[in-house]
SERO-4910 file (N, C-alpha, C, O; in steps of 0.05 Angstrom, whole numbers):
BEGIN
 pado doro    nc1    nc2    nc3   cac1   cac2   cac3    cc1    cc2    cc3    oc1    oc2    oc3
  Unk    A    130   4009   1486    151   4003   1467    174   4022   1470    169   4046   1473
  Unk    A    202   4013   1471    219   4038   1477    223   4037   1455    221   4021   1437
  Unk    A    235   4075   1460    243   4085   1427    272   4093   1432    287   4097   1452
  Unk    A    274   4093   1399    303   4086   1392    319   4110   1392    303   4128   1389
  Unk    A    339   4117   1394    351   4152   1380    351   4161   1366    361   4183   1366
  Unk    A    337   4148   1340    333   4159   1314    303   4177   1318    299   4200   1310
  Unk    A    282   4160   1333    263   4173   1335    257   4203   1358    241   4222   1357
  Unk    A    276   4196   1373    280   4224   1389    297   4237   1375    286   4256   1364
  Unk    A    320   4236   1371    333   4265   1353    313   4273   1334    314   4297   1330
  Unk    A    288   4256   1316    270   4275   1297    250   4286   1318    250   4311   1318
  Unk    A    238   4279   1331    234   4293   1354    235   4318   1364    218   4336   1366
  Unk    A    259   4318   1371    278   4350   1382    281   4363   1360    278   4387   1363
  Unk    A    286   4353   1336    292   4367   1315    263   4381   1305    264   4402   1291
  Unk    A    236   4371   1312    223   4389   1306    205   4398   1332    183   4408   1333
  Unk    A    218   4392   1348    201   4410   1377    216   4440   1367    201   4456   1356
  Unk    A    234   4445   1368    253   4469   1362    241   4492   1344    238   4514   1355
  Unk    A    232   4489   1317    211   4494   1298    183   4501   1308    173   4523   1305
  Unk    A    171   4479   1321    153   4478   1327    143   4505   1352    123   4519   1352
  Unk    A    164   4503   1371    160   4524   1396    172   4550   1382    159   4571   1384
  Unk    A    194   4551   1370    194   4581   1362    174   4592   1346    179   4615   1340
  Unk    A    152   4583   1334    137   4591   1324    110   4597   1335     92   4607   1321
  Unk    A    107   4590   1362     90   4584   1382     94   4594   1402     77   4586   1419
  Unk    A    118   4617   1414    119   4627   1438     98   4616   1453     76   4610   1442
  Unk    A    103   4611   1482     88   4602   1503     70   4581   1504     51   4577   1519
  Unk    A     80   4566   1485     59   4542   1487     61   4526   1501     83   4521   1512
  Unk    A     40   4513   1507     34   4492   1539     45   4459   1528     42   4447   1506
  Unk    A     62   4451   1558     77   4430   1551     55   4409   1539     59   4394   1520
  Unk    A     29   4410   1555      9   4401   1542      3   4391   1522     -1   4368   1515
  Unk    A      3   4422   1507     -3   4407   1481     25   4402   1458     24   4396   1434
  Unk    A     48   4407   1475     71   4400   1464     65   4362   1457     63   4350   1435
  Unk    A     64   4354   1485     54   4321   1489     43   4312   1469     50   4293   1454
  Unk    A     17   4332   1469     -4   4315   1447      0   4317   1425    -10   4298   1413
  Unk    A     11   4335   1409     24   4339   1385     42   4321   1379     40   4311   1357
  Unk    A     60   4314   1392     87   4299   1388     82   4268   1400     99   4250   1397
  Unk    A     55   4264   1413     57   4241   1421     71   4221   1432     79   4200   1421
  Unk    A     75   4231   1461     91   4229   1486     81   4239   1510     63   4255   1510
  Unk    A     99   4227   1538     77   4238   1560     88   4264   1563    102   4272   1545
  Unk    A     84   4282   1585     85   4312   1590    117   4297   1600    135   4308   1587
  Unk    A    124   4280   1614    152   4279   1628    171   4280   1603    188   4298   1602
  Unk    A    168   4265   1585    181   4259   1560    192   4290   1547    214   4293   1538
  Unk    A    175   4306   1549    170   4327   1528    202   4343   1554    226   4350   1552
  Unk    A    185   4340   1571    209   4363   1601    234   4349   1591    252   4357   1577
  Unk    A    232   4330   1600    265   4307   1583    280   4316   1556    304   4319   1550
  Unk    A    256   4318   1544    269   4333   1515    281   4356   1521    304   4359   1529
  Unk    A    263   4373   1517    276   4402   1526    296   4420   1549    301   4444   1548
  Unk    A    305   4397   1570    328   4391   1592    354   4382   1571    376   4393   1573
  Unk    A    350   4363   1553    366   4360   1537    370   4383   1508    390   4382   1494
  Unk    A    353   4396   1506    359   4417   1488    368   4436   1491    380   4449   1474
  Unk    A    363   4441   1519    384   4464   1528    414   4468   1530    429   4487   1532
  Unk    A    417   4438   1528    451   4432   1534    459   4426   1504    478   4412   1503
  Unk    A    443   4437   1469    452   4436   1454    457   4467   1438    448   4488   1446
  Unk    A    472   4463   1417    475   4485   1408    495   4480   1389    500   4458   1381
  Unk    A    506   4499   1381    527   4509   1362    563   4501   1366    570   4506   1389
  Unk    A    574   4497   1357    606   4487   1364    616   4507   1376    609   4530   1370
  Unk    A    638   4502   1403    632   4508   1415    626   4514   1442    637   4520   1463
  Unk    A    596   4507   1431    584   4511   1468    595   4524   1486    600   4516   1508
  Unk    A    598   4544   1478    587   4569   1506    565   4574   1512    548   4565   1497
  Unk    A    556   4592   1538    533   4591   1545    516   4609   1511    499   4597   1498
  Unk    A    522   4624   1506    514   4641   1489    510   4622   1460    494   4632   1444
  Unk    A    519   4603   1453    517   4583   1433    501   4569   1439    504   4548   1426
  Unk    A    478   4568   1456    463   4547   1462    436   4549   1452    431   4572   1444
  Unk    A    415   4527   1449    396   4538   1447    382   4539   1472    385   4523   1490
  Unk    A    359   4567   1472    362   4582   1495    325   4584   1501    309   4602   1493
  Unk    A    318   4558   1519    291   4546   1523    283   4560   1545    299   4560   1564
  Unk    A    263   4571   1546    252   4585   1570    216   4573   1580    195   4575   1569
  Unk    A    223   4561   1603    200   4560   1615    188   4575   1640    199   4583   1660
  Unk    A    169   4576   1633    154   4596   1650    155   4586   1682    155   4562   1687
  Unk    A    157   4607   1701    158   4597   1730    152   4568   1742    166   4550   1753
  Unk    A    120   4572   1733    107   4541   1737    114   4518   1723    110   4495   1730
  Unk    A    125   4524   1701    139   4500   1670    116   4492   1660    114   4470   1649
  Unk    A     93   4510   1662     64   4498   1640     72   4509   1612     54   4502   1597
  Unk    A     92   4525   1596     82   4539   1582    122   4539   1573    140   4534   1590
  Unk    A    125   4545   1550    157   4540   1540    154   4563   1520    132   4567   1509
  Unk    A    182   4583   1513    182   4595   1491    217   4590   1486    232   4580   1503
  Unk    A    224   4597   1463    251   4591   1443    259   4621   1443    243   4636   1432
  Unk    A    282   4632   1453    292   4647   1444    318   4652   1426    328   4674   1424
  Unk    A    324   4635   1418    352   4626   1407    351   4601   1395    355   4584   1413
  Unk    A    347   4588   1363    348   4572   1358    363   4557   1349    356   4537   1337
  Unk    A    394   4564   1354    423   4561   1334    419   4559   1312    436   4547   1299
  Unk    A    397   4569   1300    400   4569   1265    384   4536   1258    388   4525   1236
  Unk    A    369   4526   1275    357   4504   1268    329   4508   1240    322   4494   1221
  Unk    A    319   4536   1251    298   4536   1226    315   4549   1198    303   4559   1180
  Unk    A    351   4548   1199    349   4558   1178    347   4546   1148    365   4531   1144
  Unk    A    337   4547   1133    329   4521   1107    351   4509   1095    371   4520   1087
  Unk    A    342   4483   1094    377   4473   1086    388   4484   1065    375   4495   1047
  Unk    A    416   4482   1065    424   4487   1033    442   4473   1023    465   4473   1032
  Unk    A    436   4461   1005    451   4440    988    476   4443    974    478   4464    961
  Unk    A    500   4424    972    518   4431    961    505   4419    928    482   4410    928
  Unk    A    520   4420    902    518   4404    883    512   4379    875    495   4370    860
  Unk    A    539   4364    896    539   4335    906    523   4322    915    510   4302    910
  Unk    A    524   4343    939    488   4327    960    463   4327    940    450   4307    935
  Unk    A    458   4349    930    427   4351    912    432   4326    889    410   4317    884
  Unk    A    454   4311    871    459   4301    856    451   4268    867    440   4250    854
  Unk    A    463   4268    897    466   4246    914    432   4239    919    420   4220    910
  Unk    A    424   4258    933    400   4256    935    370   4258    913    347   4253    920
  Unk    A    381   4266    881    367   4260    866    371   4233    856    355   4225    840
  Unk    A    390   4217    861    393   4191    845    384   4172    870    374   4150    866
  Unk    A    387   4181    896    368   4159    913    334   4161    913    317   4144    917
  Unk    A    333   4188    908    298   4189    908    293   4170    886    280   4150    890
  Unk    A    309   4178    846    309   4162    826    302   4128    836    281   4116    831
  Unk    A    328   4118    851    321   4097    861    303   4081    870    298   4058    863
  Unk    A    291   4099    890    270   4100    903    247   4095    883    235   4073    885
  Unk    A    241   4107    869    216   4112    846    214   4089    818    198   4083    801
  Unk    A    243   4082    826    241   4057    802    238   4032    821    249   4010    815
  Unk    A    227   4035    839    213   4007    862    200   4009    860    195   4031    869
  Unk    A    174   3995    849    145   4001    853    148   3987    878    166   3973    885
  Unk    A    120   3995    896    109   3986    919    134   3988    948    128   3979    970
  Unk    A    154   3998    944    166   4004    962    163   4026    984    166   4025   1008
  Unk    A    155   4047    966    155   4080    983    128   4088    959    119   4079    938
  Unk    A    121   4112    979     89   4125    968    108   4140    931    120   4162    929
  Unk    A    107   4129    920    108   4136    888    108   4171    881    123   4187    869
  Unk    A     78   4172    898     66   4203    894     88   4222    916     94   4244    907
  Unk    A     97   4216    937    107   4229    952    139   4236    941    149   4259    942
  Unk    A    158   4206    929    170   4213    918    178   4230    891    199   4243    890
  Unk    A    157   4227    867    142   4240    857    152   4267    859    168   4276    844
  Unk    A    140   4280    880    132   4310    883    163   4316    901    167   4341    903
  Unk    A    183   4301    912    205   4306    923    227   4313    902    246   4329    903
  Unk    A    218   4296    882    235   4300    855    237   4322    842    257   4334    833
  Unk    A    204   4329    840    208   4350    824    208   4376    834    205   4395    820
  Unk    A    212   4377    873    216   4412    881    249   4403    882    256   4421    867
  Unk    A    264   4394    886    282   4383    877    302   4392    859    322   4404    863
  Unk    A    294   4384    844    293   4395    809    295   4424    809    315   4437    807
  Unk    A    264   4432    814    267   4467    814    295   4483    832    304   4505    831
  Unk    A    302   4458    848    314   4473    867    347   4476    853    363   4494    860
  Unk    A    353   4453    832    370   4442    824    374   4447    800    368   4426    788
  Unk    A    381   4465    782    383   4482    759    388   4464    741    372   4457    723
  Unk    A    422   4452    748    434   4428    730    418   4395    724    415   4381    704
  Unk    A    409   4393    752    387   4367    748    365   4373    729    356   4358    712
  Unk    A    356   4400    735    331   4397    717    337   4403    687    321   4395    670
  Unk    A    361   4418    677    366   4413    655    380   4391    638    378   4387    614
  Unk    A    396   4377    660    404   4352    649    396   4328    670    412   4318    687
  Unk    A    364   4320    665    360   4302    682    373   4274    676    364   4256    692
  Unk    A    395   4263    655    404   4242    645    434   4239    649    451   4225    639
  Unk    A    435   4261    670    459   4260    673    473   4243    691    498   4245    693
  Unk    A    456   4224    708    457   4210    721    435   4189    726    415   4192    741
  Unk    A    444   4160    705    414   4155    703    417   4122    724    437   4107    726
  Unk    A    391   4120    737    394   4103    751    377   4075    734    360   4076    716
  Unk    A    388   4053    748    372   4033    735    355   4020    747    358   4025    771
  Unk    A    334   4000    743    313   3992    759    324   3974    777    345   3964    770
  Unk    A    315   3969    794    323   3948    818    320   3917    809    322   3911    786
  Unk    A    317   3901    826    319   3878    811    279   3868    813    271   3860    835
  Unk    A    268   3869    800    247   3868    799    234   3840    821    240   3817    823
  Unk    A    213   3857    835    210   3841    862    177   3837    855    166   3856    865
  Unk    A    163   3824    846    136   3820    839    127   3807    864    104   3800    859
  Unk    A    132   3800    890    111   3796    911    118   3826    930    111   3828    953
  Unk    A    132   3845    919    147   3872    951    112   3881    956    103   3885    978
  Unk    A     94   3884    928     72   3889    949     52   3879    969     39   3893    984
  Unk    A     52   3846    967     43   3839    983     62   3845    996     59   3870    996
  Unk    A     82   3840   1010    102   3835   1030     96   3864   1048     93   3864   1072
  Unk    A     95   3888   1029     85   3910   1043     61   3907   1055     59   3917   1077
  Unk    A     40   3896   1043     11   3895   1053     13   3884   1076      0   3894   1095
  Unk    A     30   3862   1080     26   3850   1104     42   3861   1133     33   3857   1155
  Unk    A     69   3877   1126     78   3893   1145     47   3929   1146     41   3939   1168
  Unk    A     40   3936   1128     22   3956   1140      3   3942   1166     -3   3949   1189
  Unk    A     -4   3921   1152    -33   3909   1166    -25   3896   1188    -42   3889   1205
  Unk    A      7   3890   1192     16   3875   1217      6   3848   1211    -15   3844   1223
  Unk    A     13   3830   1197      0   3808   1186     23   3793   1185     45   3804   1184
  Unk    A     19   3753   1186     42   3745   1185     36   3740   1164     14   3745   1154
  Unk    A     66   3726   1147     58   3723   1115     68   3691   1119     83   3680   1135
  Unk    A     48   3680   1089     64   3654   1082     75   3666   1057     69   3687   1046
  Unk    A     98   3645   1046    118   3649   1027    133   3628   1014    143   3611   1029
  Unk    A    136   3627    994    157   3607    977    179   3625    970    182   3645    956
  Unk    A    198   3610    988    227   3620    978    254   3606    963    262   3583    964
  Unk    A    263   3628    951    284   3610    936    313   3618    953    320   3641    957
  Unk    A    325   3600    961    347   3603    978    374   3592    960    379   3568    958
  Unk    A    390   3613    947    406   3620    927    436   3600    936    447   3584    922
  Unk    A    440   3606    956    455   3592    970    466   3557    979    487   3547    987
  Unk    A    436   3547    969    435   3527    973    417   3509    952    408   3486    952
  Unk    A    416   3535    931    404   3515    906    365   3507    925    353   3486    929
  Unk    A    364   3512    926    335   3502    939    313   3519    947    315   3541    957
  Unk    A    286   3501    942    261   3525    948    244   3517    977    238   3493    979
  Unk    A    237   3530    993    227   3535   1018    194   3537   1019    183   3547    999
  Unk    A    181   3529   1036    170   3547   1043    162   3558   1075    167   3547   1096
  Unk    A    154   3573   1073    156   3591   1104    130   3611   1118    111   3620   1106
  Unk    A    135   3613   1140    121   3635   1143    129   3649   1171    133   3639   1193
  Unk    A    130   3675   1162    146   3692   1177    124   3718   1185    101   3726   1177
  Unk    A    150   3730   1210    122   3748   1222    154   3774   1206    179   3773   1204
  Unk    A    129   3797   1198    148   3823   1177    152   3837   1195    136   3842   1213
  Unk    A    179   3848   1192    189   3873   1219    199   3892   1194    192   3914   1204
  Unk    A    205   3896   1179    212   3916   1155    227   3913   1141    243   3894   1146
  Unk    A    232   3930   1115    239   3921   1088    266   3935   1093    267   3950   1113
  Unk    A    284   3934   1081    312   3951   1077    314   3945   1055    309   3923   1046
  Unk    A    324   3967   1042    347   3966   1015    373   3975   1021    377   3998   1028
  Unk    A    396   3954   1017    421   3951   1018    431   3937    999    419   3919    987
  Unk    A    461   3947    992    470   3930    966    455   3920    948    450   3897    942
  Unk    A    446   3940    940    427   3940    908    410   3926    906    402   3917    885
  Unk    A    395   3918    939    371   3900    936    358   3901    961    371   3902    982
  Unk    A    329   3900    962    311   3897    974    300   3878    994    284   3862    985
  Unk    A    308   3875   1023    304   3852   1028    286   3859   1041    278   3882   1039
  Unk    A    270   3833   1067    256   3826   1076    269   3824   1109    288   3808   1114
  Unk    A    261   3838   1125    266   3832   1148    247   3816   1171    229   3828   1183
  Unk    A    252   3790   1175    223   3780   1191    234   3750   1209    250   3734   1201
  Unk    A    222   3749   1234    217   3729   1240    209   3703   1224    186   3699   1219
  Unk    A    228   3685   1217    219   3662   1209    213   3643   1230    225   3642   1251
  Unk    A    197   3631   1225    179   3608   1247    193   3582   1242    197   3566   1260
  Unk    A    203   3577   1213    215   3560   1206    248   3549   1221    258   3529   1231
  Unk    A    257   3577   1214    290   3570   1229    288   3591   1263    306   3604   1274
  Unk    A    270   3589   1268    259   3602   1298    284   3628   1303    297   3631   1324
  Unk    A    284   3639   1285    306   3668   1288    293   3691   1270    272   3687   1259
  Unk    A    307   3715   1268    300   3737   1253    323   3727   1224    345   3715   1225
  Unk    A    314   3733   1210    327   3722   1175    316   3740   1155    293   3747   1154
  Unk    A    335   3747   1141    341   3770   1119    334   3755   1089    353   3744   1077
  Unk    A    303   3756   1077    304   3752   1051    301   3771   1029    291   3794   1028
  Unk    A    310   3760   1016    317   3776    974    291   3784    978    282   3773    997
  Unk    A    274   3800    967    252   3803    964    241   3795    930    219   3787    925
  Unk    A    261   3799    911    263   3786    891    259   3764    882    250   3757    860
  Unk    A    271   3741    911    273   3715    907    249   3701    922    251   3678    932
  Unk    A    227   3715    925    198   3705    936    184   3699    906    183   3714    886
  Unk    A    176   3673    912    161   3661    887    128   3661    894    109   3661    879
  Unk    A    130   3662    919     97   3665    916     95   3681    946    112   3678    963
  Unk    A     72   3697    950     67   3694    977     40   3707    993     30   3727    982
  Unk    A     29   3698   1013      4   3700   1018      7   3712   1041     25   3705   1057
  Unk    A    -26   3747   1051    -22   3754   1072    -38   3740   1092    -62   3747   1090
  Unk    A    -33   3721   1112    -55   3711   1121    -69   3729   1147    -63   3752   1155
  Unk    A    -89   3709   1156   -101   3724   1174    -81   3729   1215    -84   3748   1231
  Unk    A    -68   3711   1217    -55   3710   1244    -51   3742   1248    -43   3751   1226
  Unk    A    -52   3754   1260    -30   3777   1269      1   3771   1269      9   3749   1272
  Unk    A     13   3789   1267     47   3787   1267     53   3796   1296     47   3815   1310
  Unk    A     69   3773   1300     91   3784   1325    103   3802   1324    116   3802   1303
  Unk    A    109   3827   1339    137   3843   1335    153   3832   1356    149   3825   1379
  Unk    A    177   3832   1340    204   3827   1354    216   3844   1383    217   3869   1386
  Unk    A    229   3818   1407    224   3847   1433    255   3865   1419    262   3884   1433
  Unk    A    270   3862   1398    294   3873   1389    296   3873   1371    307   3852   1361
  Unk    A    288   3896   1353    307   3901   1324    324   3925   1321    318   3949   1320
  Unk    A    359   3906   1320    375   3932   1308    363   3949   1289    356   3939   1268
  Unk    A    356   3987   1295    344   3998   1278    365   4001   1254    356   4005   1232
  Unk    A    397   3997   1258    415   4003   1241    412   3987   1215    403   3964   1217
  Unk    A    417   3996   1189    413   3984   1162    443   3975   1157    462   3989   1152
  Unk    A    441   3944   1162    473   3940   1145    480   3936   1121    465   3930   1103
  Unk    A    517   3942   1119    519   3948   1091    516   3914   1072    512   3912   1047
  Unk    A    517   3902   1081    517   3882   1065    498   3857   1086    495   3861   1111
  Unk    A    487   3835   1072    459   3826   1090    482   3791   1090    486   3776   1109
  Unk    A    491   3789   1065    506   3760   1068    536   3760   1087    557   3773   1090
  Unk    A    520   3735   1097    549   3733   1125    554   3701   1118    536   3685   1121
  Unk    A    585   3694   1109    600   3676   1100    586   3656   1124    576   3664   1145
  Unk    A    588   3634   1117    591   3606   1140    607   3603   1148    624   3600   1131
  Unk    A    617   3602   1173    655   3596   1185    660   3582   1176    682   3583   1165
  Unk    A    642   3559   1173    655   3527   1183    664   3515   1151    671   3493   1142
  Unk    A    659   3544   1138    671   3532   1110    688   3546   1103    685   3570   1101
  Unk    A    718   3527   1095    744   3538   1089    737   3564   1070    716   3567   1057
  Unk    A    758   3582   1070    768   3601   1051    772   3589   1031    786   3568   1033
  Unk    A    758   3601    993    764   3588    968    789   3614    957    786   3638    961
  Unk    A    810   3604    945    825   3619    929    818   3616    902    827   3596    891
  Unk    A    801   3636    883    798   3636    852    822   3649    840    834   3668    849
  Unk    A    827   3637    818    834   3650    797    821   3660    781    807   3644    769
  Unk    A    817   3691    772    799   3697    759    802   3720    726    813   3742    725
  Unk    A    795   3713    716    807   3729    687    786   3732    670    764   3723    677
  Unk    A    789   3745    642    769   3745    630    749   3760    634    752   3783    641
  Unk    A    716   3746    629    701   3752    645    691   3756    667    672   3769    672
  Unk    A    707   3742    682    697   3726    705    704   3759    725    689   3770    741
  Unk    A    728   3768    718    743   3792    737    725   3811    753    731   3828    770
  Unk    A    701   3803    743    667   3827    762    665   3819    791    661   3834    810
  Unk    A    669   3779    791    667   3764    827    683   3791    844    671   3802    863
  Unk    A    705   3799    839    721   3816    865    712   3832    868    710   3835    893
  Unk    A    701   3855    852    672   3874    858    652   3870    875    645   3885    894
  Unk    A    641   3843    866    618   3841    865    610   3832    890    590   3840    902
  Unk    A    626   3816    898    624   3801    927    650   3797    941    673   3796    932
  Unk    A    641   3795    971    657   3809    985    671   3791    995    662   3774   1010
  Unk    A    712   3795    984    727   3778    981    749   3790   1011    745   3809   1026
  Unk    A    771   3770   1013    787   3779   1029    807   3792   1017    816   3809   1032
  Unk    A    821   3791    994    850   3793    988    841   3789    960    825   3772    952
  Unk    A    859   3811    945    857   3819    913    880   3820    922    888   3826    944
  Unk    A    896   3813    890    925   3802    883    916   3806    840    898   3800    824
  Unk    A    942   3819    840    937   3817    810    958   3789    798    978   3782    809
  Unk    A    950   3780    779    965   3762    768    998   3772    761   1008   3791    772
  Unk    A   1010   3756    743   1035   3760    727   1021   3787    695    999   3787    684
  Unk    A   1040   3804    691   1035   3807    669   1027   3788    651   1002   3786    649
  Unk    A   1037   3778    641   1029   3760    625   1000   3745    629    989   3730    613
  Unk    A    994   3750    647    968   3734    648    949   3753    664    945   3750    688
  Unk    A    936   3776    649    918   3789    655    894   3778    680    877   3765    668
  Unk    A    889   3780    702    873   3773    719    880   3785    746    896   3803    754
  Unk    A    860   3766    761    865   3761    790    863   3751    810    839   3752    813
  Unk    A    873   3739    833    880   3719    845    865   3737    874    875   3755    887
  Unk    A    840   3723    876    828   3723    907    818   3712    924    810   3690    915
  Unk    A    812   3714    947    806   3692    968    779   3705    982    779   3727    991
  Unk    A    748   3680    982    736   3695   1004    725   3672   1007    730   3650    998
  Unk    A    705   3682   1026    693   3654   1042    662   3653   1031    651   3674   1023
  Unk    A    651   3635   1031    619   3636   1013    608   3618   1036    621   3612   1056
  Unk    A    577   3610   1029    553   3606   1042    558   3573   1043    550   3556   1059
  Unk    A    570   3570   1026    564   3536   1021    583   3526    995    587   3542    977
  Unk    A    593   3504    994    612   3487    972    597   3491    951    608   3496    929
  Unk    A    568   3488    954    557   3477    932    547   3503    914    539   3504    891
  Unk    A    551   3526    937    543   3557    912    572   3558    904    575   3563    881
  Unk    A    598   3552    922    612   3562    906    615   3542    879    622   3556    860
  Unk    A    612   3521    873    613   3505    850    598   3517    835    608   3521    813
  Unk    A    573   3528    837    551   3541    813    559   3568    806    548   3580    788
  Unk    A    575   3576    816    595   3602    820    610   3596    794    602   3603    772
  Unk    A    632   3581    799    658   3577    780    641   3565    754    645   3575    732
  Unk    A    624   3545    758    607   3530    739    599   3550    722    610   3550    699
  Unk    A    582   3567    728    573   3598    722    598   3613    704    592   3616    680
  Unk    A    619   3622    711    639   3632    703    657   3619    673    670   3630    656
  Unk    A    652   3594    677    655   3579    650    689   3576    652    696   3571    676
  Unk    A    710   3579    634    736   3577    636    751   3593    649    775   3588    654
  Unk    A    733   3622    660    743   3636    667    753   3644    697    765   3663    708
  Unk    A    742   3621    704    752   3618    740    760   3591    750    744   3573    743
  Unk    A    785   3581    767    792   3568    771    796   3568    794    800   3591    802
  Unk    A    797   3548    815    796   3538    846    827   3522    844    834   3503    830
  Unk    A    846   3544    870    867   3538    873    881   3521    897    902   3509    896
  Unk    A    861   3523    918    868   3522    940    857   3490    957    869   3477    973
  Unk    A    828   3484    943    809   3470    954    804   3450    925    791   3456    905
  Unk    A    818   3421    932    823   3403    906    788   3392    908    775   3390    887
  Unk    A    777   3387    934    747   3376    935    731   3400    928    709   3390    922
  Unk    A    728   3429    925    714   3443    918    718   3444    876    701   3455    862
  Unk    A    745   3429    863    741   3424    835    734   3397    833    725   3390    811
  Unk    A    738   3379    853    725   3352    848    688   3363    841    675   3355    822
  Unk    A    682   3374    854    649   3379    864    648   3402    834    627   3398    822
  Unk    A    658   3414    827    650   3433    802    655   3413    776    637   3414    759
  Unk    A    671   3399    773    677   3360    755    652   3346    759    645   3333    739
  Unk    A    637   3344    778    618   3325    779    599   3340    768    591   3334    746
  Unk    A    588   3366    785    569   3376    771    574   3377    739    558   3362    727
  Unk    A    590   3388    724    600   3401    692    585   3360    682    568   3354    666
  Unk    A    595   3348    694    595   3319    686    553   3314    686    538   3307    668
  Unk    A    549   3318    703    519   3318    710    500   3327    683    481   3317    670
  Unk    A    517   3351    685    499   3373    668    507   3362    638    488   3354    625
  Unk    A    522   3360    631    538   3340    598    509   3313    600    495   3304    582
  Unk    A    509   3309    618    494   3279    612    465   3294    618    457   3292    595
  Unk    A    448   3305    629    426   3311    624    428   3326    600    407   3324    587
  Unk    A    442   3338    590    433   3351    554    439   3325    541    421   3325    524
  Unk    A    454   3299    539    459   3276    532    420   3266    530    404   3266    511
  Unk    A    419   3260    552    393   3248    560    371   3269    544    352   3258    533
  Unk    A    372   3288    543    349   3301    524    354   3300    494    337   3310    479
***
């Protein structure tokens, strides 16, 4: 399996630690410790030598010594790698409201591990631990299948699933092989091979209505970007740009989702005038529909024909009941 650069820089980052504390230890059991072959380990530490401190003079480096034969490595110069981090205000604040985060997921991350991160944390963090409310986070969007979904990525398992596909008003079902979970933009998704649309596809983890781990084994994918992106929804081309008018309530859409062009209205008419592109006609109709008086379609006369029919639809099924 090749590995990624995320997993070698943690790597190096703790070979460094690891050998200054260990004068002369054998590449050997460098290997078996770190779990890699003996070439890998020489590779590493060829490249550690050429790191160091800003810079880089010879004297800024860190300063790897192997023994004649190269069975055996010691650290004489670590650029300050074992020195313990130290936190600004910001960072410890930053990093207590993602662990928070973290801990109001059940079944996401080990509970207990975050848990105990929190609270050396804390000790470490004078202001947090006396005003732990000073930054309070709120729960995620509650995902009642993330533990199966986890069960079946530990066990390497493919999953079946009922999905609700937001986009298109409609429920699925599927079964996909799990490559891993991300949280981005304030939600939890699902990273996996679907069998269904024969590609890799990004689901809500929220929006799983049911789902089962079966027995198949899971494929892994021969490529997953290890990178987490910032946002998982990607517009449809092939559907025009909508221009809203938006006021009122409605003024949260330009926040909330990711528009091209914010324009404020006239004084007189408190709002704002934006343009973006969506998944489909028919979310954006449940969109404006959703919004009630407070959003209007300027641009696209068949995208208010289609929000008219629906409003019309919906009048006559409360009629009919």
């Amino acid at each position: 399996m090749t590995e990624n650069a995320t997993d070698r820089l943690a790597r190096m980052l703790s070979l460094v630690p690891y050998i200054s504390r260990r004068p002369g230890v054998g590449i050997g059991e460098l290997a078996r410790e770190f779990g890699v072959g003996r070439d890998q380990i020489s590779a590493d530490l060829d490249l550690l030598m050429v790191c160091g401190l800003p810079g880089y003079y010879p004297d800024d480096l860190i300063d790897v010594v192997l023994d004649d034969d190269g069975g055996t490595v010691s650290i004489t110069f670590d650029a300050g790698i074992e020195r313990p981090v130290r936190l600004t205000a910001d960072e410890a604040q930053a990093l207590l409201v993602a662990l928070r985060a973290l801990a109001q997921t059940p079944g996401l991350v080990e509970t207990d591990a975050v848990q105990s991160a929190l609270a050396k944390l804390a000790q470490l963090d004078r202001q947090a631990a006396e005003s732990p409310d000073v930054v309070q986070v709120l729960p995620a969007d509650p995902a009642r299948e993330l533990g199966t979904v986890r069960d079946a990525l530990d066990r390497s398992r493919r999953l079946w699933m009922r999905y609700y596909t937001a986009s298109r008003d409609t429920v699925t079902e599927r079964t996909v092989d799990p490559l891993r979970v991300l949280v981005t933009d304030g939600h939890a998704y699902l990273e996996a091979y679907c069998h269904r649309a024969r590609a890799i596809r990004h689901f809500r983890i929220d929006r799983i209505e049911a789902a089962r781990v079966l027995d198949e084994p899971a494929q892994g994918s021969l490529w997953v970007d290890s990178a987490v992106p910032d946002r998982i929804f990607h517009p449809d081309p092939a559907v025009p740009p909508v221009e809203l008018v938006l006021t009122g309530g409605a003024r949260w859409v330009a926040e909330y989702y990711p528009v091209e062009s914010v324009s404020p209205l006239a004084e007189a008419q408190p709002g704002v005038r934006v343009t973006m592109h969506a998944g489909s006609d028919e979310w954006l109709a449940r969109l404006v529909l959703s919004l009630g008086g407070d959003a209007v379609v300027t641009n696209r006369p068949e995208v208010s024909e289609l929000v008219a029919d629906r409003a019309e639809q919906a009048i006559a099924a409360y009629d009919r009941s």
